[in-house]
C-alpha positions, 0 to 999 in steps of 0.5 A, spaced: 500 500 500 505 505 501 509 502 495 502 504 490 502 512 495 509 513 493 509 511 486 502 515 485 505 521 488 512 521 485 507 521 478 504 526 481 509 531 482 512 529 475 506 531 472 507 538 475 515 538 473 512 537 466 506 542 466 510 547 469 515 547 465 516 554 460 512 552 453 516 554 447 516 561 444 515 563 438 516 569 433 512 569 428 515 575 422 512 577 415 514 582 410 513 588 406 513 586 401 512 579 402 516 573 402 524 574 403 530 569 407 531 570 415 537 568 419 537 567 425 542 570 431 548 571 425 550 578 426 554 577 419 549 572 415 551 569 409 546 569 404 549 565 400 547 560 405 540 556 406 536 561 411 534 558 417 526 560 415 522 563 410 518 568 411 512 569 412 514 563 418 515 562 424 521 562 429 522 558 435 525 562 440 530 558 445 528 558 452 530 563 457 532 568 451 529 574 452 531 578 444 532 575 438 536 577 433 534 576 425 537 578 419 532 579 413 534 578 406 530 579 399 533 581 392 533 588 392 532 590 398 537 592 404 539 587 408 535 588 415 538 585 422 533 587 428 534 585 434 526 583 437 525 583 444 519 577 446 513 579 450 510 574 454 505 571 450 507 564 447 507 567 440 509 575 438 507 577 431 512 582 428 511 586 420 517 588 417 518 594 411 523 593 407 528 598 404 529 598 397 535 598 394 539 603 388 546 601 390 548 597 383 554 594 388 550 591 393 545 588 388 550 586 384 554 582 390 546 580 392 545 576 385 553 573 386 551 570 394 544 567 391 548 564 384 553 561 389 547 559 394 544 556 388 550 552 386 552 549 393 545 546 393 547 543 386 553 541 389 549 538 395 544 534 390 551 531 386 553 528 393 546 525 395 546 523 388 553 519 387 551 514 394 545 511 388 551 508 384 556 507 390 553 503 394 550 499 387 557 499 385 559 496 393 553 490 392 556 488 384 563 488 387 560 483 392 557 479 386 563 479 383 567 476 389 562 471 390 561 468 384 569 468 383 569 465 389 564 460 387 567 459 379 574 458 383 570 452 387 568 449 381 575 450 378 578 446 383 573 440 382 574 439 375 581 440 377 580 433 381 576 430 378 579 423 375 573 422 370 573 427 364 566 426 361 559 424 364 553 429 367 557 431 372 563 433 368 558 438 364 555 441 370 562 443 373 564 446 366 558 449 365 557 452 373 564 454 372 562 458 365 556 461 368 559 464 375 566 467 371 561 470 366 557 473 372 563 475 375 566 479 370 559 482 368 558 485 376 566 486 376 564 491 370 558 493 373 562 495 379 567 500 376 564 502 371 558 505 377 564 507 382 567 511 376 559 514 376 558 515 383 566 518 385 564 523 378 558 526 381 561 526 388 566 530 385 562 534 381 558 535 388 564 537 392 567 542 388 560 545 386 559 546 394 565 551 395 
């Protein structure tokens, strides 16, 4: 009976540790005009980088932190940073005005970070693409090592055997043609795959510099 308080109370008081725990915040940020990249606690943000949220979005606020600093992006506008001071309520909203830009220099330096961004996703998208034939490639190449290893068995029985005629005889030399032409159709699957997928890998490597 005191085993079943004890649990029922250390469950209670759980209950309350959980319930009392602060719920997450949130900022939510839209533009004028609408749609544009935030960067979230960057003090110098790279936008030639994913943003950490697309606007109009919301932003998780870590917990205990009283400010949020973002960095707003959008062609032809001026870069934005604002620190926002969160209010109590579970969910602050926040409207912000974009500048237009006239500067030929910043918007040119904008189109290079967003060609640049374009290009380390492609890069990204390489990299995931080369592991398809890569790991075909590992899978031809332990096909290849079985049926070699298998071909070398039948190699060795025919090798011993004292008798060079017969259904048995066919059947090795036979099993022994069949597994050395598998051997050397997964060999050829697998370098020329590896060859694909260290291709693309490059290719993806390079591209997300």
């Amino acid at each position: 009976m005191r085993a079943s308080i004890l649990t029922i109370s250390l469950l209670f008081f759980c209950a309350i540790a959980v319930c009392a725990q602060e719920a997450p915040k949130y900022l939510h940020i839209s533009t004028n005009p609408s749609y544009a990249d935030a960067y979230v606690n960057e003090t110098r943000a790279s936008i030639a980088s994913n943003p950490d949220v697309a606007l109009p979005g919301y932003i998780r606020v870590p917990e205990g932190e009283p400010n949020v600093l973002v960095t707003i992006f959008k062609p032809g506008y001026k870069d934005t940073t604002i620190s926002v001071k969160i209010s109590q309520a579970d969910t602050s909203y926040l409207i912000v005005a974009l500048t237009p830009s006239y500067d030929d220099e910043l918007l040119q330096s904008q189109q290079k970070s967003l060609m640049r961004r374009a290009r380390r996703n492609m890069g990204h998208k390489f990299i995931f693409a080369s592991a398809v034939p890569l790991i075909a490639s590992g899978i031809a190449a332990i096909v290849a090592h079985s049926e070699i290893k298998q071909a070398n068995e039948r190699k060795e029985s025919i090798e011993k055997s004292l008798i060079r005629h017969g259904e048995e005889y066919e059947f090795n030399i036979e099993s022994f043609n069949d597994h050395r032409d598998r051997a050397t159709t997964s060999k050829s699957v697998s370098i020329g795959t590896a060859v694909g997928g260290a291709i693309l890998l490059g290719f993806g490597i390079v591209l997300s510099f």
